[in-house]
Backbone as CSV, one residue per row, in Angstrom:
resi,resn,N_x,N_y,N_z,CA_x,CA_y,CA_z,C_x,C_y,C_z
1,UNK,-24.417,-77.693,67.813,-23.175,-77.954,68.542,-22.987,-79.462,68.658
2,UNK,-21.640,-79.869,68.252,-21.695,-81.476,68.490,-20.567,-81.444,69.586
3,UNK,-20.771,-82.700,70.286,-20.299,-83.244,71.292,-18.417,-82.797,71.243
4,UNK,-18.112,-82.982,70.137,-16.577,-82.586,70.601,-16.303,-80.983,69.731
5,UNK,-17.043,-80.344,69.973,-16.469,-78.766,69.297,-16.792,-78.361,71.188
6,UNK,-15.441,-77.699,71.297,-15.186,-76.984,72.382,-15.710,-75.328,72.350
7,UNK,-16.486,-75.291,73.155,-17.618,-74.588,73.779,-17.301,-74.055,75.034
8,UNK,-17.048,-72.405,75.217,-16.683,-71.786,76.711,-17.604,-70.891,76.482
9,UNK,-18.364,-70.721,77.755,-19.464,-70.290,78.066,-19.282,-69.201,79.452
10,UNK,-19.727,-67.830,79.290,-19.535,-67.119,80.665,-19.934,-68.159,82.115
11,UNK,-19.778,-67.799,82.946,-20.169,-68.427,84.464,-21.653,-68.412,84.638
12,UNK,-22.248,-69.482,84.537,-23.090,-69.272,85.168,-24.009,-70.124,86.763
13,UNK,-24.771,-69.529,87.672,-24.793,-69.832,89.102,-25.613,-70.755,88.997
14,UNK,-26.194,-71.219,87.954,-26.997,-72.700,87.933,-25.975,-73.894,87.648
15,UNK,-24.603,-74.162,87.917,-24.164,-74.660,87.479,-23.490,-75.304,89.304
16,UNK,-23.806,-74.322,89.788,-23.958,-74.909,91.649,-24.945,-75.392,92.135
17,UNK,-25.885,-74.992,91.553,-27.469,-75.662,91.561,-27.263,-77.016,91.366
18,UNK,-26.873,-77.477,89.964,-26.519,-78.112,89.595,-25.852,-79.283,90.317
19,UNK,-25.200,-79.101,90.604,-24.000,-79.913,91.678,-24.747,-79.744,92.279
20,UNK,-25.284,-79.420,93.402,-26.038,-79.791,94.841,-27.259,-80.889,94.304
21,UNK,-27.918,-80.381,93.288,-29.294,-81.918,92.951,-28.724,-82.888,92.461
22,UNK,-26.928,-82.814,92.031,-26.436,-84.194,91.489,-25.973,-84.837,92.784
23,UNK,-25.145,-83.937,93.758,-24.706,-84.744,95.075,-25.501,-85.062,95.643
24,UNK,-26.864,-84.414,95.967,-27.600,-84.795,96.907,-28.298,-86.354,96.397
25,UNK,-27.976,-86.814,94.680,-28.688,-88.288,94.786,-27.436,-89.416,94.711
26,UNK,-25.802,-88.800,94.509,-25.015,-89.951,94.999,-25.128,-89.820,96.162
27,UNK,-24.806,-88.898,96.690,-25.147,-88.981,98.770,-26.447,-90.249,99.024
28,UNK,-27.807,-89.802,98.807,-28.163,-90.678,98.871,-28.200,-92.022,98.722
29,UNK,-27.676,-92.560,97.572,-27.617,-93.823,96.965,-25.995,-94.848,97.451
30,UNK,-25.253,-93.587,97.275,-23.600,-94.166,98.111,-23.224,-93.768,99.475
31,UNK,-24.214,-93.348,100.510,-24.292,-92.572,101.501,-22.931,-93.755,102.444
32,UNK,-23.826,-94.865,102.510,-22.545,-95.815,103.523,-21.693,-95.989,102.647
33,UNK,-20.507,-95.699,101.416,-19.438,-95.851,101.315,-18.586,-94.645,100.737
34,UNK,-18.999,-93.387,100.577,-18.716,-92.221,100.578,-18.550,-91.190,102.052
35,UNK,-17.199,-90.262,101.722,-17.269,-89.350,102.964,-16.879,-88.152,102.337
36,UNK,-17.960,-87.546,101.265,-17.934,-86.291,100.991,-17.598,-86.137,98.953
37,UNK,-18.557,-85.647,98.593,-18.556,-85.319,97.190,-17.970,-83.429,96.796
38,UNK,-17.158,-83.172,96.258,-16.857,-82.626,95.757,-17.068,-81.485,93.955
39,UNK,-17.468,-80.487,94.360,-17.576,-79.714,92.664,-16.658,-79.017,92.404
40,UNK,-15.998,-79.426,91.415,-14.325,-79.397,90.723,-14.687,-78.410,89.457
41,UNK,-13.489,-78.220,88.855,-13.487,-78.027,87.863,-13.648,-76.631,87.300
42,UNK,-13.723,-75.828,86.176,-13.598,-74.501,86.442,-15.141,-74.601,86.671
43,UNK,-16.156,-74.982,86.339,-17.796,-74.872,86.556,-17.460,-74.242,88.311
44,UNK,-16.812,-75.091,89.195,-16.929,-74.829,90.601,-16.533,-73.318,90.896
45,UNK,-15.487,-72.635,89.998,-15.045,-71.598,90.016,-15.912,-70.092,89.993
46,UNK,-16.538,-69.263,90.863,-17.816,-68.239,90.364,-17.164,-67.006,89.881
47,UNK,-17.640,-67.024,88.648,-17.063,-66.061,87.962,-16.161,-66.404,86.602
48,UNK,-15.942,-67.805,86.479,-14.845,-68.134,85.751,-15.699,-69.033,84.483
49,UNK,-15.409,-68.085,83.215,-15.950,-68.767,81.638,-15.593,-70.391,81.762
50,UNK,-16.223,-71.141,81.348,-16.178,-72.848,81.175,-16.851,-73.172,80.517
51,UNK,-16.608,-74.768,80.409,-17.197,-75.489,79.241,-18.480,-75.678,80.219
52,UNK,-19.721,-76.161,79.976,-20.896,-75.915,80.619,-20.882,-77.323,81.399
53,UNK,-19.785,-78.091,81.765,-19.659,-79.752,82.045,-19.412,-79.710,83.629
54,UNK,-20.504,-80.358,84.616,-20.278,-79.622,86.001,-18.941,-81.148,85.844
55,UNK,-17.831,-81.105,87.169,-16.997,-82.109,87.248,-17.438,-82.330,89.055
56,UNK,-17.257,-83.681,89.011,-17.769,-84.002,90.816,-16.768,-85.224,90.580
57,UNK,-16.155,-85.060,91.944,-15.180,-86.177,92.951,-16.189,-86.681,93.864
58,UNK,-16.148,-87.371,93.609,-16.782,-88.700,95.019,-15.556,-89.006,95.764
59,UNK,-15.622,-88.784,97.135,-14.539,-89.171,97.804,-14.748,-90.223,98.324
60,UNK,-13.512,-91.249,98.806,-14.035,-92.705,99.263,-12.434,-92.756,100.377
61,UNK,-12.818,-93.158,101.518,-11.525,-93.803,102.309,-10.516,-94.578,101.375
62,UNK,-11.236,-95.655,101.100,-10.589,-96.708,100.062,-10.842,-97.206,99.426
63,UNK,-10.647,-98.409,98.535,-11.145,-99.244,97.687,-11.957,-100.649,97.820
64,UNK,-11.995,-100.449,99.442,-12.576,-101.737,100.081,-14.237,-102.333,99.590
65,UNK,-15.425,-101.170,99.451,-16.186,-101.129,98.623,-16.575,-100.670,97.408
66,UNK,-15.255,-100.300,96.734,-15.337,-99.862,95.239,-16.199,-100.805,94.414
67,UNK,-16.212,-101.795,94.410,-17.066,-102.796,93.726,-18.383,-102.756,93.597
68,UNK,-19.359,-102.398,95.141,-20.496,-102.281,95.229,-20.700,-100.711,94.918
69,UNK,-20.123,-99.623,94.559,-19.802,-98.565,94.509,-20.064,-98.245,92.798
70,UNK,-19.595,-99.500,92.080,-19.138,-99.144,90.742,-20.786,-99.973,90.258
71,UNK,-21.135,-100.916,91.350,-22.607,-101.604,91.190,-23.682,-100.737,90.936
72,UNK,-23.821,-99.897,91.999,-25.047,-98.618,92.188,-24.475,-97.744,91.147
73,UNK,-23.385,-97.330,90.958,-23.602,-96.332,89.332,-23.872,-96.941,88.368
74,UNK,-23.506,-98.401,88.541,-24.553,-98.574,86.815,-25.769,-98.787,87.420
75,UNK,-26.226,-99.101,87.961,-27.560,-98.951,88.324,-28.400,-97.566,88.243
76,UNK,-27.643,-96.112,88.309,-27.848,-95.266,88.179,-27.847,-94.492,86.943
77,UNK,-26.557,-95.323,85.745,-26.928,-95.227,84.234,-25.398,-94.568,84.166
78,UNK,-24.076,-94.725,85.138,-22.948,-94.787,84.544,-21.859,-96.040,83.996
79,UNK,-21.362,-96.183,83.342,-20.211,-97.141,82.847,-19.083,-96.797,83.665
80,UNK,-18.275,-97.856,83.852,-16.912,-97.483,84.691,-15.872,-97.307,83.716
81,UNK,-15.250,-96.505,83.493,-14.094,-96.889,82.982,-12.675,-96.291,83.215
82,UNK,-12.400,-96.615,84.368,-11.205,-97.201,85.275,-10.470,-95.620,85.221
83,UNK,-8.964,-96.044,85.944,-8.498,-94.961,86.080,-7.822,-93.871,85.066
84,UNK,-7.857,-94.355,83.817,-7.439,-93.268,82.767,-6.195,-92.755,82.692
85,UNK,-5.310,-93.273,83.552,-4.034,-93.155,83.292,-3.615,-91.980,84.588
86,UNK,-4.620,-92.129,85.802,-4.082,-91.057,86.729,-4.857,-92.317,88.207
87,UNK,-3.912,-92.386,88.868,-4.277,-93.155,89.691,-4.510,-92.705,90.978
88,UNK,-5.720,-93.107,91.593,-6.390,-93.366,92.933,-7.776,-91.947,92.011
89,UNK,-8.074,-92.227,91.056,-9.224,-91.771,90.170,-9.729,-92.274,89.728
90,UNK,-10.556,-92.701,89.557,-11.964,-93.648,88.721,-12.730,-92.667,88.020
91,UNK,-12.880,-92.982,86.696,-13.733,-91.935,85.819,-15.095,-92.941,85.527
92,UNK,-15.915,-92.416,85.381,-17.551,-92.884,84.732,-18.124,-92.221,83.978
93,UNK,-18.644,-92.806,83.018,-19.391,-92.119,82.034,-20.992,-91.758,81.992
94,UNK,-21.631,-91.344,81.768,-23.019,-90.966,81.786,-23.118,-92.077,80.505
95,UNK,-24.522,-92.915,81.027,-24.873,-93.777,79.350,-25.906,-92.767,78.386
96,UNK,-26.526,-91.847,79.128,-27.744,-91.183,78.569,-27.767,-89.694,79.546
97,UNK,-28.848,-88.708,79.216,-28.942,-87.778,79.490,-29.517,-87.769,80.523
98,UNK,-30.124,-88.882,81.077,-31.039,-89.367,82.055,-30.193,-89.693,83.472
99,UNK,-29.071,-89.757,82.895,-27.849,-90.290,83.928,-27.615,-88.981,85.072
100,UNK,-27.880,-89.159,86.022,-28.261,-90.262,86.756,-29.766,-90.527,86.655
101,UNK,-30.313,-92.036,86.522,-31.531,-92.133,86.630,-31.809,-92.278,87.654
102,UNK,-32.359,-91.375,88.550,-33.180,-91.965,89.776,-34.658,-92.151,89.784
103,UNK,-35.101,-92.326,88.966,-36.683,-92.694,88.614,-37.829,-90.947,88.119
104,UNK,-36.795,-89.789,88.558,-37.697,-88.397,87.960,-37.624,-88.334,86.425
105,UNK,-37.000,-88.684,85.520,-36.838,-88.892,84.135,-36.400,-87.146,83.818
106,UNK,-35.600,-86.844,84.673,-34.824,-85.656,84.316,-33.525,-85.790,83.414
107,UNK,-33.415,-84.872,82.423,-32.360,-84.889,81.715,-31.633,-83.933,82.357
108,UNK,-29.926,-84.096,82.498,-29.065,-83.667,83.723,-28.465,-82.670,82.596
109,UNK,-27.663,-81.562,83.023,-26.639,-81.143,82.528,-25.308,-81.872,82.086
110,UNK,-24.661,-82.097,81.304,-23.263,-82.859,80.944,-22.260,-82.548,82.037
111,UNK,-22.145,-83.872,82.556,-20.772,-83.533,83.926,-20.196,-84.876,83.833
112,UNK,-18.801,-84.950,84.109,-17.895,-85.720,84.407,-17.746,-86.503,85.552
113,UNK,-17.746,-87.742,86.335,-18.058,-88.246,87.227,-17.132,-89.095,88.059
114,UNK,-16.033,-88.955,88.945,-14.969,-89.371,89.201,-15.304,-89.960,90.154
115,UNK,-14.743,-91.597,91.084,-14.333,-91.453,92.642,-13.221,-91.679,92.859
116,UNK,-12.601,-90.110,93.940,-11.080,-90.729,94.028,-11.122,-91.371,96.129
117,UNK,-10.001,-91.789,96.012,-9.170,-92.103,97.333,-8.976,-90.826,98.426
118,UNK,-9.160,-90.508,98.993,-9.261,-88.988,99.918,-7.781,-88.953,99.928
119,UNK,-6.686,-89.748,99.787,-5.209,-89.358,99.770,-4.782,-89.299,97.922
120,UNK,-5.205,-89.574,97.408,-5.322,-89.092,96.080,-4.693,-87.797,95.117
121,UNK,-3.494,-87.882,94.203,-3.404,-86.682,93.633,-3.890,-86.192,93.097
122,UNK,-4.966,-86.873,92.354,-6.199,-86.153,90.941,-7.057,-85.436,91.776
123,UNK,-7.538,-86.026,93.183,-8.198,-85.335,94.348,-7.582,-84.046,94.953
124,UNK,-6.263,-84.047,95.053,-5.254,-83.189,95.330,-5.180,-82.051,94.730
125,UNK,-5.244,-82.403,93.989,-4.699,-81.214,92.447,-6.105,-80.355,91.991
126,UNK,-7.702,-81.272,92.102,-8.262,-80.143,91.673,-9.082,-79.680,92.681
127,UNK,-8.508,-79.785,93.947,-9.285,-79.328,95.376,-8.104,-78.099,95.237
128,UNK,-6.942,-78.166,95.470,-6.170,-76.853,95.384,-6.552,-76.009,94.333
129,UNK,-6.154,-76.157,92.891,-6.621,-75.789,91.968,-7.520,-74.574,92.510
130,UNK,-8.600,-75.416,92.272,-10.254,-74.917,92.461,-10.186,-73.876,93.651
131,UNK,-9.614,-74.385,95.079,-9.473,-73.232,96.211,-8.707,-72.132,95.900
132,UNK,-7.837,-72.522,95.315,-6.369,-71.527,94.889,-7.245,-70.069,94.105
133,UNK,-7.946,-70.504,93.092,-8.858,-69.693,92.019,-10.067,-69.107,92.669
134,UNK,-10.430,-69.726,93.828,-11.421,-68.904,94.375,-11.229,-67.919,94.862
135,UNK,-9.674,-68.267,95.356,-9.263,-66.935,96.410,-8.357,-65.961,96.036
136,UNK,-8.555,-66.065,94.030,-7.568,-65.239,93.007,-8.438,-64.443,92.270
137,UNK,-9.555,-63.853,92.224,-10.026,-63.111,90.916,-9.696,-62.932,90.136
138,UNK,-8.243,-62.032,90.310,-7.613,-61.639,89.066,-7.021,-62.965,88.459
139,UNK,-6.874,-63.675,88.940,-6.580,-64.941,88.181,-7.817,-65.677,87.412
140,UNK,-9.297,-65.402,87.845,-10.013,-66.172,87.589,-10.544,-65.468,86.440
141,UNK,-9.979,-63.944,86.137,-10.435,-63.481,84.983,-8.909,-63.884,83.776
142,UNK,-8.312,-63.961,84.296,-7.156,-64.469,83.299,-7.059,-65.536,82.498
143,UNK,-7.854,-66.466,83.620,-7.818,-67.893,82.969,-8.976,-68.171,82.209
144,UNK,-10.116,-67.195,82.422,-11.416,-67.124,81.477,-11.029,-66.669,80.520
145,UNK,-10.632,-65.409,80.362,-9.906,-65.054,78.804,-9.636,-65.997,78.299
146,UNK,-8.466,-66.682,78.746,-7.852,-67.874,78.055,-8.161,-68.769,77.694
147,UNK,-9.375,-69.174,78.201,-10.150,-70.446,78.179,-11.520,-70.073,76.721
148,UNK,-11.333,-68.795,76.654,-12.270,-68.024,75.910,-11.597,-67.734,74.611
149,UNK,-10.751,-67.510,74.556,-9.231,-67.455,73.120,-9.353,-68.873,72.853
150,UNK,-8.515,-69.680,73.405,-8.331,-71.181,73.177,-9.642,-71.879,72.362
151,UNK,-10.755,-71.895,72.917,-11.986,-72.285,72.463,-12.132,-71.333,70.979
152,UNK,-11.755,-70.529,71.055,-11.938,-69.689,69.378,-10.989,-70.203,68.652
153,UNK,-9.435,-70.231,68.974,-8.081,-70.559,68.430,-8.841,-72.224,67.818
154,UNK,-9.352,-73.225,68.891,-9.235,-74.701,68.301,-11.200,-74.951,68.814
155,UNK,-11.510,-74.860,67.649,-12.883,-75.091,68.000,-13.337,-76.516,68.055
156,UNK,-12.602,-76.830,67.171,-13.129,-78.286,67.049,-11.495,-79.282,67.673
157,UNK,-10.677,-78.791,68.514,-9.480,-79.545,68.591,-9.203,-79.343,70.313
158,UNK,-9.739,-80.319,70.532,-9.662,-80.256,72.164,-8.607,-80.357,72.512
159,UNK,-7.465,-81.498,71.493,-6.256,-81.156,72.239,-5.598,-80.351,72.464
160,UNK,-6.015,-79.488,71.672,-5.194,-78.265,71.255,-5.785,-76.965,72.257
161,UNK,-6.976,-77.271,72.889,-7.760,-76.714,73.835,-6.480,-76.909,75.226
162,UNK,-6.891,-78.292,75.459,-6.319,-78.515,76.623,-4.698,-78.466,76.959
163,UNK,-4.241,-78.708,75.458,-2.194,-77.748,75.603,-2.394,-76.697,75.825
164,UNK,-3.389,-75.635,75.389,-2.861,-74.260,75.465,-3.341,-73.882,77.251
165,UNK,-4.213,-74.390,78.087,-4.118,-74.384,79.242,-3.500,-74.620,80.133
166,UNK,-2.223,-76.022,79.871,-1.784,-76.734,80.764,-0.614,-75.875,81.147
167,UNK,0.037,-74.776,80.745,0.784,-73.475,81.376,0.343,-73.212,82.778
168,UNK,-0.526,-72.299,82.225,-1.335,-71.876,83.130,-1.768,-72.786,84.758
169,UNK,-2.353,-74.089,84.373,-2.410,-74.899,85.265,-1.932,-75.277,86.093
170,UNK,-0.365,-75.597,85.744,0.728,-75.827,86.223,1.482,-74.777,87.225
171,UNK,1.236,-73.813,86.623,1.709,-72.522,87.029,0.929,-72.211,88.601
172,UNK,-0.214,-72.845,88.523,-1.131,-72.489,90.275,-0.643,-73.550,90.635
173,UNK,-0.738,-74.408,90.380,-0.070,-75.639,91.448,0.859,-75.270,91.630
174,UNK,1.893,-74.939,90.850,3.235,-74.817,91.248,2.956,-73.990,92.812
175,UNK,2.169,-72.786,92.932,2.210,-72.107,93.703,1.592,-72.675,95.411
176,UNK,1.245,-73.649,94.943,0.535,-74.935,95.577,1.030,-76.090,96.509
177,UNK,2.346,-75.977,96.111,3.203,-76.858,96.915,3.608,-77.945,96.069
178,UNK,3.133,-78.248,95.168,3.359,-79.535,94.241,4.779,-79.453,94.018
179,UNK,5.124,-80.930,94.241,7.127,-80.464,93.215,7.426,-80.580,92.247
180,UNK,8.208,-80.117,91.891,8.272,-80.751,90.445,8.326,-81.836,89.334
181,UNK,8.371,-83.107,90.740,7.930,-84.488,90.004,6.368,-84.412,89.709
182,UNK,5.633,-84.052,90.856,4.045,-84.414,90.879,4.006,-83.474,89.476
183,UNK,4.373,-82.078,89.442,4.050,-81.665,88.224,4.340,-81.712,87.149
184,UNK,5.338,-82.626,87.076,5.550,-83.214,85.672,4.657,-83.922,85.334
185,UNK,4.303,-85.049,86.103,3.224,-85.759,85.985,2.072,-85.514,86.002
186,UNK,1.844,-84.445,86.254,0.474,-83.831,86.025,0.252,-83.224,84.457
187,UNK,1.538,-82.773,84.261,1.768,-82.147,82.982,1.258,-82.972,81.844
188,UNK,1.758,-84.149,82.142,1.479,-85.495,81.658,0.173,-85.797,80.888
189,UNK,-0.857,-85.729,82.793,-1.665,-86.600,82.556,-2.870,-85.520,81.997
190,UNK,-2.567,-84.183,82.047,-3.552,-83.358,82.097,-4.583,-83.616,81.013
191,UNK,-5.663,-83.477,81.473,-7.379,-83.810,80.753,-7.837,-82.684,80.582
192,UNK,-9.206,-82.881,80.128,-9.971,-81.802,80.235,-10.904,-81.563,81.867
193,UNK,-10.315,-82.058,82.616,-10.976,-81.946,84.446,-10.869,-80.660,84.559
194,UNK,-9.723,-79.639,84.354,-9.773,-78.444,85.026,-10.466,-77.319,83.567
């Protein structure tokens, strides 16, 4: 399997595991400028097929210590690289498998690494999202199908992964309160986060 052939995988409950031994070492390490980490993404979803990539929001008041913030993740073995075209979001990259290094020389599962602004729409969008789907089954088997087709339809074509979702996506927010500006713009900016 190489890095960009899109890969959906049934649910599985190590993937909350997961997220709790990754929050519990930014908690530690960003404890005074964080107020609460977040597991996004369909991984957060139980029950719902995904790519095996846990996604975590770091939440932050503001940007007042973003600097010393963006210090300790490279220190921890991420790269910054900025907001990606969706703002009050900061994305980071893992440099190695080791990422985060906190000195156990564990190789992590592949996850995505954000900090947003607690007033934030990228924060917004996949905290609803994510709640919306918890409290939908029948939705959460709908969107696994789909996520399970799509990955067969474009194996190796993520974009083509992530158009054939952004329906769907749109379609729970909508139900969400979003208006139809935010969701245009979401339409927009949509990634592979959800």
């Amino acid at each position: 399997m190489t890095s960009k052939e899109v890969v959906v995988v049934p649910y599985s409950n190590n993937w909350a595991s997961v997220f709790e031994d990754l929050s519990a070492i930014f908690s530690k390490y960003l404890k005074d400028y964080i107020i609460g980490i977040e597991h996004v993404g369909s991984t957060a979803i139980p029950g719902l097929s995904a790519k095996p990539i846990i996604d975590l929001d770091i939440i932050i008041q503001d940007k007042s210590n973003f600097k010393e913030i963006i210090r300790i993740l490279k220190k921890l073995g991420y790269n910054y690289l900025g907001e990606m075209g969706i703002i009050g979001r900061e994305a980071f990259e893992r440099i190695s498998d080791l990422s985060p290094n906190d000195g156990s020389g564990k190789q992590w599962l592949r996850h995505n690494l954000y900090v947003c602004t607690e007033d934030s729409m990228g924060l917004k969008n996949h905290i609803r999202f994510r709640d919306y789907l918890r409290s939908h089954p029948a939705l959460v088997n709908e969107y696994g199908t789909l996520k399970m087709e799509l990955a067969k339809k474009y194996p190796f074509d993520i974009d083509g992964y992530i158009n054939g979702k952004t329906d769907f996506i749109i379609s729970i927010l909508a139900k969400n309160g979003f208006d139809n500006e935010i969701l245009k713009s979401i339409k927009q900016q949509n990634s592979t986060d959800l």
